[in-house]
N, C-alpha and C positions, 0 to 999 in steps of 0.2 A: 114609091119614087126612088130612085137611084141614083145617085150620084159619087160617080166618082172624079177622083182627084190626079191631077200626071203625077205620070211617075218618070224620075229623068232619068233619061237615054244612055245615059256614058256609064261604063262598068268601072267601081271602082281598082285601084290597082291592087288595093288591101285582098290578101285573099277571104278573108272571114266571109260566107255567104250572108249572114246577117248584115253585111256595111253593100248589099246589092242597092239598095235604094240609096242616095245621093246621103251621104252622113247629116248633111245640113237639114234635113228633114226629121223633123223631130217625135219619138216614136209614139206619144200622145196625137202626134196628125192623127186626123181619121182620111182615110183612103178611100171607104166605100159606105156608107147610108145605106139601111136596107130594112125600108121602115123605122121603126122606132131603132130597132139597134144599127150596130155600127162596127164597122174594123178598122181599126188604126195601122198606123205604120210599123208599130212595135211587134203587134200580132203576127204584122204579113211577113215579117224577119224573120221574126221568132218558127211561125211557120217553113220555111225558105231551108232552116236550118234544120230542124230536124226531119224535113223529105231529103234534103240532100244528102245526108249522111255520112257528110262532113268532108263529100265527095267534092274537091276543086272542079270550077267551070257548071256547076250544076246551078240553073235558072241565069246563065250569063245572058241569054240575049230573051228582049223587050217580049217576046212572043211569048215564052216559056214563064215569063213573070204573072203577063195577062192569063195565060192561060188557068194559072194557080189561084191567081184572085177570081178570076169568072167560076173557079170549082168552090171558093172558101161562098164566094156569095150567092152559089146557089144551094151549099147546104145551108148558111144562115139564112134564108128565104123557106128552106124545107122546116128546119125549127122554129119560126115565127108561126106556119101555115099550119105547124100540128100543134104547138101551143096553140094558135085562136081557136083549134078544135078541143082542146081540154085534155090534151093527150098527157102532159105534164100532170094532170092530176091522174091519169092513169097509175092504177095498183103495181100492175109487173113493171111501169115504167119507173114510181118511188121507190119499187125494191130493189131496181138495179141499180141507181142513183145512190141508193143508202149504202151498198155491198160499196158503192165503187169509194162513196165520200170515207166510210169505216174504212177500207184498206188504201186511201192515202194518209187519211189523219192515223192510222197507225205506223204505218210507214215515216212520215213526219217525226212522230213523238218520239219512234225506238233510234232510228237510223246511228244520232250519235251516244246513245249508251250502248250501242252494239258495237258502234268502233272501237272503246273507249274499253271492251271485252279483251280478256289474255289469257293466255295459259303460260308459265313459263317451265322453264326444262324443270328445273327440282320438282312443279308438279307434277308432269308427266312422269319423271322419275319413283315419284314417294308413289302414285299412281299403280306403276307398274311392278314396284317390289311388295306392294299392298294387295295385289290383284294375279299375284305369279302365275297361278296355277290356273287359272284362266287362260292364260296364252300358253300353255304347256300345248305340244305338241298331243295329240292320243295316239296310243298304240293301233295300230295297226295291222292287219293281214289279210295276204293274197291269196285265194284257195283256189281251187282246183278241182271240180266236182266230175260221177259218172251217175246219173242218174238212169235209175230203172223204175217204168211205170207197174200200176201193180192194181185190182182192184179186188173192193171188200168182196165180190163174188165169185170172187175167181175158185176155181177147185184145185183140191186137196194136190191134182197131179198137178197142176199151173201152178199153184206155190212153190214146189217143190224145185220145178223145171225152174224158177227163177232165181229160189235159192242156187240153185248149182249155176247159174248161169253169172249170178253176184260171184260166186267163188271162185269161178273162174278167170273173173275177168280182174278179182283183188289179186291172182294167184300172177296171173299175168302184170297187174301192174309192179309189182316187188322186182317180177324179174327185168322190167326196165334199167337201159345202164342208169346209174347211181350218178351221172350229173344229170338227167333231170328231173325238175323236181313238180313236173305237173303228171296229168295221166295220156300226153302222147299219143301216141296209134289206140292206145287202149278205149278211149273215149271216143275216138270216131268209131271204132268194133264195137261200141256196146253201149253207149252214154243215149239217152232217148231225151236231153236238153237240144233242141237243135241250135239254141245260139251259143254253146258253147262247144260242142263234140268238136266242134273241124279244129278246135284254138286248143286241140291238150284239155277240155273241160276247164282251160282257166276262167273264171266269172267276177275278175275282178279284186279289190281292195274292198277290205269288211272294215269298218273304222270302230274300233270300243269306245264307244260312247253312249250313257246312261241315258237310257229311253228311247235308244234312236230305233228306227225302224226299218226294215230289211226288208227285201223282197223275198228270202229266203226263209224256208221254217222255221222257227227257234231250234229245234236239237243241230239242225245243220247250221249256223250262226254259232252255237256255243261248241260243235266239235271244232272248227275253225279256230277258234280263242283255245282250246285246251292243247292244241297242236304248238310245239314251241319252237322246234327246227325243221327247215324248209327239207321239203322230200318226206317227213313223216307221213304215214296215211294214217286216221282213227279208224275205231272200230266201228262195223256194219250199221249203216243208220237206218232203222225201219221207222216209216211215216204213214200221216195218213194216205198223203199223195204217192210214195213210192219208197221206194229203198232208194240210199246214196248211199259212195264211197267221198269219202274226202278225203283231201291233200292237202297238206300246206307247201306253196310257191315258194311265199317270201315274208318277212315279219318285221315289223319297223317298230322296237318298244317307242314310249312317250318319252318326250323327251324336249325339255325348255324352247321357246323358242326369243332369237336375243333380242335383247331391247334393242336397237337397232332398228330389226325389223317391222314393231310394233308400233314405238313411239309417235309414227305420224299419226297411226290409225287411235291410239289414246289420245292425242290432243286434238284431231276430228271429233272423236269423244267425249272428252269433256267440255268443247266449243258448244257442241251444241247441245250438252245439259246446260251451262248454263246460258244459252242462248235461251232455253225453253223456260229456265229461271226467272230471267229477265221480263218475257214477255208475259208469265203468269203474274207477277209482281206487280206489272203495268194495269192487267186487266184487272185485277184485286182491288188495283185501287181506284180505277175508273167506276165500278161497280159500289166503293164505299163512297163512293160521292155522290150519290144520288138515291135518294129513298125508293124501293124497294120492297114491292107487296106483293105477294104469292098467294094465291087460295089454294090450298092445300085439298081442301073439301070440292072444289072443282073441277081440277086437276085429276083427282080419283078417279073421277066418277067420268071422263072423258073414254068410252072408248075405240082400239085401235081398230086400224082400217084391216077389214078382212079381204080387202080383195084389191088390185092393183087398177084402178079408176081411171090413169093418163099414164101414155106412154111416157119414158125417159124424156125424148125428143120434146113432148108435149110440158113436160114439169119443167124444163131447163128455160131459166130465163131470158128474152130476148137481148143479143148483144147491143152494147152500144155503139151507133153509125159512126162511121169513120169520118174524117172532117178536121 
């Protein structure tokens, strides 16, 4: 059975979407019956406001009201109809319920010891003179490669033709004029890299940085670092994949970078260690407050899935209806 209650006509002047219903109506009224449960006036505001989106003139006129309430009361009719069918005791439908009631009542508890969170400058500061050489800039360099293919099967005269054909083309890059400092024409005549030959064999900035990894072989990686001034070429590189000449372009030693720069990105930083401080602290101690038994000897002895049983789509649990 259904019943509802007027709602009166005249839009208040007030702009708050919430004061749309006559203020003198009080937000415990109930509006609409539907079945055992019920929506008051308070709800259908409360409602009003956050669809409108805080947008003026949103549910001004009587139609656009009714039409809201006819939507609120026919999801509360759909939630009555799958409760009488037992759906609330549904497994996936407690676990979404538990996920959603955990992440407000977390939400609730932290919100204002997160506000109540700072960093101030002397941190950030002591921070950064603590931590310098972290924000140090790394050296840097631009090289310049002619790569020649080469294979372990090749014969004694195809060696040989390649060696003179590497010397040729080192002999040629020297006599390049002396401002520039990559390998030029020289690389499009001879370089078998095709994404570099047409650019001078430039291949970019090599960063020193401990463990980093390169696309390049390690002997061509460390002739690049033992290069000190731009235009130097090293000595012949034999690889497994081929012979290179190197170049160095350009070289940018390490070098500080100022606090200035960094400081925002340090108190991002430490925001949110201790944001993660905080929220570890919380769970610690929700956890000591309530006893706590683990079978250890069950736990063992459980084992892991060997094969993927439900797709993603099929494991993800049903959202909750909108409403």
């Amino acid at each position: 059975m259904l019943a509802v209650i007027g709602v009166h006509q005249s839009i208040a002047a007030e702009p708050d979407v919430g004061r749309l219903i006559a203020p003198g109506i009080a937000d415990d009224a109930v509006l609409a019956s539907i079945g055992d449960d019920e929506i008051t006036v308070g709800q259908f505001r409360r409602e009003m406001a956050v669809r409108s989106g805080g947008i003026p003139g949103q549910f001004a006129s009587a139609e656009q009201r009714r039409a809201l309430l006819d939507h609120m009361v026919q999801y509360r009719a759909m939630v009555a109809q799958a409760r009488a069918e037992g759906y609330d005791m549904d497994p996936d439908v407690i676990t979404v319920f538990e996920r959603a009631m955990v992440a407000k009542f977390q939400t609730d508890q932290l919100v204002a010891p997160r506000e109540n969170l700072d960093v101030t400058d002397d941190e950030v500061a002591a921070y950064y003179a603590e931590h310098r050489a972290d924000y140090d800039r790394p050296e840097r360099s631009r090289a310049a490669i002619v790569f020649f293919k080469s294979s372990p099967l090749a014969t004694e005269e195809k060696k040989q033709e390649l060696q003179e054909r590497v010397q040729q083309a080192l002999e040629e890059a020297k006599a390049l004029d002396p401002t520039i400092t990559h390998f030029g024409t020289v690389a499009r005549k001879y370089s078998e890299d095709r994404a570099s030959r047409y650019v001078g064999g430039v291949i970019g900035w090599l960063i020193k940085y401990p463990n980093r990894q390169y696309k390049w072989e390690a002997p061509v990686v460390e002739a690049v670092f033992s290069l000190s001034e731009p235009g130097q070429i090293a000595p012949i590189i034999h690889t497994e994949k081929g012979t290179y000449l190197v170049r160095l372009v350009d070289r940018e030693t390490a070098s500080p970078r100022p606090f200035d720069q960094v400081k925002n990105g340090i108190r991002h930083q430490l925001m949110r260690s201790r944001t993660q401080q905080l929220d570890q602290t919380f769970e610690a101690g929700v956890l000591a407050s309530i006893n706590v038994d683990i079978n250890q000897e069950i736990l063992s002895g459980i084992e892991a899935p060997t094969s993927a049983t439900q797709t993603v789509e099929e494991q993800r649990p049903p959202q909750l209806p909108a409403g």
